[in-house]
N, C-alpha and C positions, 0 to 999 in steps of 0.2 A: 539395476536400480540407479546408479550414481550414470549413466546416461540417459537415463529419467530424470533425473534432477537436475542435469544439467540443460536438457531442454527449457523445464519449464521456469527456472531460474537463470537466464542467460546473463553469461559475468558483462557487466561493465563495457561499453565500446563495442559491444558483442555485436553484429547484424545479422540474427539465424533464418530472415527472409532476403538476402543478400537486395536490399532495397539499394544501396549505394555500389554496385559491384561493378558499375561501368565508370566511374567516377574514381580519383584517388581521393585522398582528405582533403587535400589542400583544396581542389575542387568543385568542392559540396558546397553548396549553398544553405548559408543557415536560417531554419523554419523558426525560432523560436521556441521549437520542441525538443524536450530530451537532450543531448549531452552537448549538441552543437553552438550553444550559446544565441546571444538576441538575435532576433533576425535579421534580415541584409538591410539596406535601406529602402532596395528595390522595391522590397515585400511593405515594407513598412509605407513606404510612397503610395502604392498601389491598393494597400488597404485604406486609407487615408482618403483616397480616391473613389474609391467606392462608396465610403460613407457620404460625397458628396454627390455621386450618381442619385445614390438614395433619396437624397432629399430631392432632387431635383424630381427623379420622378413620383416623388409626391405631392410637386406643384402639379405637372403633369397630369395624376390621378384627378387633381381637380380640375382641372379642365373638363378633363373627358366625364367627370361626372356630371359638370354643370352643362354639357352639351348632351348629354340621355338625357338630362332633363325638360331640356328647352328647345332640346331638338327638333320638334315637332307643333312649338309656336312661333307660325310664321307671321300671326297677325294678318290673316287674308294677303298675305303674299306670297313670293314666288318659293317654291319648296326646293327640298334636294333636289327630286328627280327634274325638275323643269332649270337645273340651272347646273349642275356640274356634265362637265365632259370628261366620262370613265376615260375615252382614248387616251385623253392628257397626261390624266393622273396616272395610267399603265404605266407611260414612258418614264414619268417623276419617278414613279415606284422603281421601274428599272434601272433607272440611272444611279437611285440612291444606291441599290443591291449591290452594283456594278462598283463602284466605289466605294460600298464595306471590304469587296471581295479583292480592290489593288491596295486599299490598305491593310488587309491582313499580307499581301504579298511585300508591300515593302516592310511592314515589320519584321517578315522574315529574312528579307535582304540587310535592315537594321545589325540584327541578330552575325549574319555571315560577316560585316562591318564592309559591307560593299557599298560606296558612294555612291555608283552611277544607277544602280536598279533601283537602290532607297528613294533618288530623288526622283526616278523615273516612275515608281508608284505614288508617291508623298505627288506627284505634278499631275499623275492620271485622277487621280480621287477629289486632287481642287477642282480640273476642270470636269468631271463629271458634277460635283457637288455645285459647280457653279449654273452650269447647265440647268440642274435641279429647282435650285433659286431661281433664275430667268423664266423659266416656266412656271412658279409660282406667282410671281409679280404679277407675268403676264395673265394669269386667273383671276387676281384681286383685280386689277386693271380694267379687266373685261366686266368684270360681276357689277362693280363700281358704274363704270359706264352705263349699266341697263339697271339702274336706279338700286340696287341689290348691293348696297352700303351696310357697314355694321350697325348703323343706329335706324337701319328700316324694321328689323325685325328682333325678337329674343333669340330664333334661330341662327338667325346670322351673327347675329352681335358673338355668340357661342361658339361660331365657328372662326371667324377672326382671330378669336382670339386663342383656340385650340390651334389653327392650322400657323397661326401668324408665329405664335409663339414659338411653335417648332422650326418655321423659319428664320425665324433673329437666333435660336440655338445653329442651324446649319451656315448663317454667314459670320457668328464668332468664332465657328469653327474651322471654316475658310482662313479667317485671319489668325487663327493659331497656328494652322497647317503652313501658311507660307511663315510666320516667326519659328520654325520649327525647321523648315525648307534652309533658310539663311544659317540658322544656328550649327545645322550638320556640314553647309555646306563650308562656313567659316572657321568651328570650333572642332568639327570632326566627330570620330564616338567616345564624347568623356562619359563617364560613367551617369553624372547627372541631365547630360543631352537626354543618353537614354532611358535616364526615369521620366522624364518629361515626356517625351515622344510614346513611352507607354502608357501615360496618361490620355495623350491627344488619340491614342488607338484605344482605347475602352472609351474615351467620348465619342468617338464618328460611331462606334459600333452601335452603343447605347442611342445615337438619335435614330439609327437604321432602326432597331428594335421599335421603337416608342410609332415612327413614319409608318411599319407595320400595321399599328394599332390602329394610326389616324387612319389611312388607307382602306380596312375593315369595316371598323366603327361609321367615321363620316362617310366615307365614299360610296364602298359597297353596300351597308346596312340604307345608306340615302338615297340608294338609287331604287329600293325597293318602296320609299314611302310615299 
């Protein structure tokens, strides 16, 4: 009985899922929860951060709501399928992946406090990101060219401003990426570098996610209409 009760009343400090068993005290990073006091600033940054993902992609949501809508008023002009090039968008699509996929690796270099791999993935991810860009331009560029402007149609107007806007998020992100490049390469890893720099890797992540959507939504759904 009294290791019956001891179970299901665990004293104080107790951990009878041994959750922290690879860690000492000093260690642990505190959640907020239970006996460990407030939480890190890390956590608290990051939560913070999120709630501004949040909104963000609920500009977003409107976008892509006002482009179902209007999607498919072209105004007797030219539609999706008569004017996007999937090949394009494939490479855009991969280039972005490609560049979630070295910034999750220099976050993990981040992490080890390795200088030379952080900058060498933090340098892969701008120039794939920027690639990304250049290849968008050069779609506006083109569409532009063959009278296919955002004020010819509701369709297009819709998409400009869906596609554009993910665009102007991926060259602030560019420019965060190199103030973020300088800061590690200057400052080293203070502890506030690298709340920032986990911020800057849940925003490239978050535009990869949202580029998914457009990719779907516009491209592939447009090339069927």
């Amino acid at each position: 009985m009294s290791g019956t009760a001891a179970a299901e009343h665990p004293r104080p400090g107790h951990d009878p899922y041994k959750i922290g068993r690879h860690k000492p005290d000093a260690a642990r990073e505190a959640t907020g929860h239970g006996d460990e006091g407030p939480a890190s600033k890390r956590i608290v940054t990051a939560y913070g951060f999120w709630i501004f993902l949040l909104s963000d992609i609920i500009m977003f949501s409107a976008f892509f709501a006002a482009y179902g809508v209007l999607g498919r008023a072209a105004a007797g002009g030219p539609r999706a399928s008569q004017l996007f090039e999937l090949k394009r968008v494939a490479i855009e699509t991969g280039l972005l992946l490609l560049s979630s996929y070295s910034c999750g690796l220099s976050a993990v270099a981040s992490r080890a406090k390795s200088q030379l791999w952080t900058q060498v993935g933090l340098l892969v991810t701008g120039l794939l990101g920027f690639a990304f860009l250049v290849l968008e331009v050069q779609e506006f560029a083109e569409l532009a060219a063959k009278g296919a402007g955002p004020s010819r149609s509701a369709f297009l107007s819709s998409f400009y401003a869906l596609v554009g806007c993910h665009g102007l998020h991926v060259g602030a992100g560019l420019l965060w990426l190199g103030t973020m490049m300088a800061q590690l390469w200057v400052k080293g890893f203070r502890p506030d570098i690298l709340r920032r720099l986990n911020c800057f890797n849940l925003f490239w992540h978050a535009l990869d996610i949202i580029w998914v959507g457009v990719f779907t939504v516009v491209y592939l759904f447009g090339m069927g209409s």
